[in-house]
C-alpha positions as CSV (number, residue, x, y, z in Angstrom):
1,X,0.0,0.0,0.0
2,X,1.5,3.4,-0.8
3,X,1.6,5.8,1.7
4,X,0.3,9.6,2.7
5,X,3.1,11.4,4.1
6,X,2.1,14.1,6.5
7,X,4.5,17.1,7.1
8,X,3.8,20.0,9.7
9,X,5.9,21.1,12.2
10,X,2.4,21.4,14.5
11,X,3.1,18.0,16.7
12,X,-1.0,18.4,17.3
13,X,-2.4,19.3,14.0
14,X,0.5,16.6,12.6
15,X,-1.1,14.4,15.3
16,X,-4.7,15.2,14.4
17,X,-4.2,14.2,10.6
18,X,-2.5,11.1,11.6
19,X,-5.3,10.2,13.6
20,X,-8.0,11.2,11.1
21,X,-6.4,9.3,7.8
22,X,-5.7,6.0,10.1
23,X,-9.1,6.1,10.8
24,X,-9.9,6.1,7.2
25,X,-7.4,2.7,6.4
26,X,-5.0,5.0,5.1
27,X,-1.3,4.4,6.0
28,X,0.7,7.4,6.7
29,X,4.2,8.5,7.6
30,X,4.6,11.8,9.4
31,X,7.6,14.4,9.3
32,X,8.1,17.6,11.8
33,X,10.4,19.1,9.1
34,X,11.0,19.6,5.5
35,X,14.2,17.9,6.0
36,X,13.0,15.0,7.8
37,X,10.4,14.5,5.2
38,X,12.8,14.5,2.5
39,X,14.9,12.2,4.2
40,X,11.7,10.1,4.6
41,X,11.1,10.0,0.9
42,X,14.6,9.1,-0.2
43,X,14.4,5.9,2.0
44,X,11.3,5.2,0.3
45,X,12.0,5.2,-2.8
46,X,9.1,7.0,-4.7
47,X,6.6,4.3,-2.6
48,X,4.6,8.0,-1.2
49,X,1.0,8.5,-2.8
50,X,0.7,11.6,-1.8
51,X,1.9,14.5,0.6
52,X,-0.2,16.6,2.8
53,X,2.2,19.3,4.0
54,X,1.7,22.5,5.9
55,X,2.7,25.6,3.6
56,X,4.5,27.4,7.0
57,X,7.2,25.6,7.9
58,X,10.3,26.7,10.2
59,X,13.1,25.3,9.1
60,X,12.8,26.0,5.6
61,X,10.2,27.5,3.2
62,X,7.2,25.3,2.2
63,X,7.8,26.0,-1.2
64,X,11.3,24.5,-1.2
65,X,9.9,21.6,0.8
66,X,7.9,21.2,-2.1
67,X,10.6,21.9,-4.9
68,X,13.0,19.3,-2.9
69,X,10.1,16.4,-2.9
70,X,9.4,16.9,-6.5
71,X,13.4,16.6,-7.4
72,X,13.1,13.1,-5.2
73,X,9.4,11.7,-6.8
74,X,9.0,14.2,-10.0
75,X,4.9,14.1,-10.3
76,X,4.3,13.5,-6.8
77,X,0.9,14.6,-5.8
78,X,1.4,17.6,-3.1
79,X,-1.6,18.8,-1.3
80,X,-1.2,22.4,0.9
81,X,-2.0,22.7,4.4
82,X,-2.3,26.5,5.2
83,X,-3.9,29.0,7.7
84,X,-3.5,32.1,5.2
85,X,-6.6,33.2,3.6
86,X,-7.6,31.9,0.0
87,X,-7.2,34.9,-1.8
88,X,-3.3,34.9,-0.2
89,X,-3.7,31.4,-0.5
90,X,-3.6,31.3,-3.8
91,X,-1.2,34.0,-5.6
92,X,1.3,32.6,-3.1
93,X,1.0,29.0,-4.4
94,X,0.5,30.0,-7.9
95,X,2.9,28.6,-9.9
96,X,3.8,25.7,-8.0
97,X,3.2,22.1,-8.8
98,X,0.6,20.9,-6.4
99,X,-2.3,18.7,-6.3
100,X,-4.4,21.4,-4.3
101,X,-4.8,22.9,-1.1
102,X,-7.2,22.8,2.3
103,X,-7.3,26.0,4.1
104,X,-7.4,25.2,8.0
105,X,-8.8,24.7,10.5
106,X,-10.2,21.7,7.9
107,X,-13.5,19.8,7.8
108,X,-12.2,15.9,8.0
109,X,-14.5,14.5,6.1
110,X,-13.2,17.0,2.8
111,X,-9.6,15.6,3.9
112,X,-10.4,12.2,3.1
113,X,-12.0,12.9,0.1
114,X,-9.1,14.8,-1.1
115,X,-6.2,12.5,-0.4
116,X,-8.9,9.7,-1.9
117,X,-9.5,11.1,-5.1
118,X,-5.6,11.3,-5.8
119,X,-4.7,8.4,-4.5
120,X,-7.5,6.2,-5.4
C-alpha cells in the first residue's frame, strides 16, 4: 500500500491528521520538518501516494519543501495545508506544482476525500 506522508511542524495538527487518515485505512508517515520529510522520501524510494504538507514551515520555506520532494518523486501529488486566507492562498502558491490545497482549521471528512480522489 503506498503511503500519505504528513508534514507540519504542529506535533497536534501533525497528530490530528494522523489520527483522522488511520481512521480512514490510510497508512501514513509523518515528518516535523522539510528535512525530515525528505529524508523520509529518499528511503522510500518514490513508494509515497501523496503528501499533505503544511505551507509554514520553520526550518525551511514550504515552497522548497515542495521543490525538494518533486526533485526526489517528480509528479508526486502535493496537497497544501495553510492558515493564510484563499485569496493569499492562492497567488502565493501560484505557480507551483501541487495537487491542491485545504485552508485550515479543515472539515475531515473533505480531507479524506481529497487525499482519496488522488490516490484512489
Amino acid at each position: 500500500m503506498n503511503s500519505v506522508l504528513v508534514i507540519d511542524d504542529n506535533d497536534l495538527v501533525r497528530n490530528l491528521i494522523e489520527t483522522i487518515l488511520k481512521n480512514a485505512d490510510l497508512d501514513v508517515l509523518t515528518a516535523a520538518s522539510g528535512s525530515e520529510a525528505i529524508q523520509l522520501l529518499k528511503k522510500r524510494n518514490g513508494a509515497i501516494a501523496c503528501v499533505l504538507q503544511d505551507l509554514s514551515m520553520p526550518e525551511m520555506p514550504g515552497e522548497q519543501i515542495i521543490a525538494e520532494l518533486h526533485k526526489i518523486q517528480p509528479g508526486l501529488p502535493v496537497i497544501v495545508l495553510t492558515v493564510d486566507d484563499a485569496a493569499y492562498s492562492a497567488s502565493r502558491l501560484s505557480g507551483l506544482d501541487i495537487a491542491g490545497y485545504i485552508q485550515k482549521p479543515f472539515d475531515s471528512d473533505r480531507l479524506v476525500a481529497k487525499v482519496r480522489d488522488i490516490i484512489l
